[in-house]
C-alpha positions in Angstrom: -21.3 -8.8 -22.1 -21.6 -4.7 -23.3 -21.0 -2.1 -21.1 -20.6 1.5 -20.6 -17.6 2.8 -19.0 -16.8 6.8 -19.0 -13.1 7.5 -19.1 -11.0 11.1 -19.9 -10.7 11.3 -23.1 -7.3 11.2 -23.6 -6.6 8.5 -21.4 -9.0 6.8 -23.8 -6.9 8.2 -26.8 -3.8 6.6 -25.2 -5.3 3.7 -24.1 -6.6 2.9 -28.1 -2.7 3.6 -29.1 -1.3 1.4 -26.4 -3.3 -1.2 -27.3 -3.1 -0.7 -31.4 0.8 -0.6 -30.6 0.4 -4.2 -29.0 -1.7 -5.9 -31.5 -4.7 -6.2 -29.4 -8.5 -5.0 -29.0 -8.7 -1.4 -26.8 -11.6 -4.7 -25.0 -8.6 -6.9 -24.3 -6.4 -3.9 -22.7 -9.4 -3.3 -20.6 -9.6 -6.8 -19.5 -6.4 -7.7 -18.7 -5.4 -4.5 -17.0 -8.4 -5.4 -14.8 -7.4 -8.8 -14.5 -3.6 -8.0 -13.3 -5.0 -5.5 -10.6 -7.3 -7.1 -8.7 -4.5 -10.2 -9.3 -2.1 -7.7 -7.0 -4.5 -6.6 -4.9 -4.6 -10.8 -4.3 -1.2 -11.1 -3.6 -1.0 -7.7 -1.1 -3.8 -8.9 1.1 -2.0 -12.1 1.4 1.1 -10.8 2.7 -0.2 -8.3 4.9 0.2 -10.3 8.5 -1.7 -9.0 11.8 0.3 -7.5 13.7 0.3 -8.4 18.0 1.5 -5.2 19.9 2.2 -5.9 23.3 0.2 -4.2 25.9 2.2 -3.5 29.1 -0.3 -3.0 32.5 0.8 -1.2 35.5 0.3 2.2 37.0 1.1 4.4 34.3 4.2 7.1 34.6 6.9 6.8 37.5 6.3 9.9 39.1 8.4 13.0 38.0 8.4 11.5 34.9 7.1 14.5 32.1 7.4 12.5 28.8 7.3 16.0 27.3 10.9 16.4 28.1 13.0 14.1 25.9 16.4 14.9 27.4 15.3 14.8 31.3 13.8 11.3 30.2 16.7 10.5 28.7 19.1 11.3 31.9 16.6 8.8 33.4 16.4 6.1 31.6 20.6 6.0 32.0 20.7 6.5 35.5 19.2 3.5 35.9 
C-alpha cells in the first residue's frame, strides 16, 4: 500500500542514511520502527496495574489540628 507521510527534512535525510548504513529500504526503517513502538507501547500497558488507594471515613480533622503547620502536627502525632 502507497502513502504520503510529511516528515522534517533532515530527519528524512538521516533517516535515508541510517537505513543506507543498515542495508535496508528508507520503507523498511519506516516499518519496523513502527512496528517496535506500538510493540512497547504493548508491553507498558501490560504492566501498568490499577492501583487501590484506601479511603479512610470518619469526621475529618481532630480538632486543633491545622495541617498547614508541619511541625505542630508533628509534636502531635508523637505525643500520642
Amino acid at each position: 500500500m502507497r502513502t504520503t507521510i510529511r516528515l522534517k527534512e533532515t530527519l528524512l535525510h538521516q533517516a535515508k542514511r541510517f537505513a543506507m548504513r543498515r542495508n535496508i529500504s528508507f520503507t523498511s526503517l519506516v516499518e519496523e520502527s513502527l512496528i517496535e513502538r506500538m510493540e512497547r507501547e504493548k508491553k507498558v500497558k501490560k504492566k501498568t496495574k490499577r492501583v487501590r488507594l484506601p479511603v479512610f471515613h470518619g469526621d475529618g480533622v481532630q480538632p486543633g489540628i491545622d495541617l498547614n503547620d508541619s511541625a505542630a502536627l508533628l509534636d502531635t502525632m508523637e505525643e500520642k
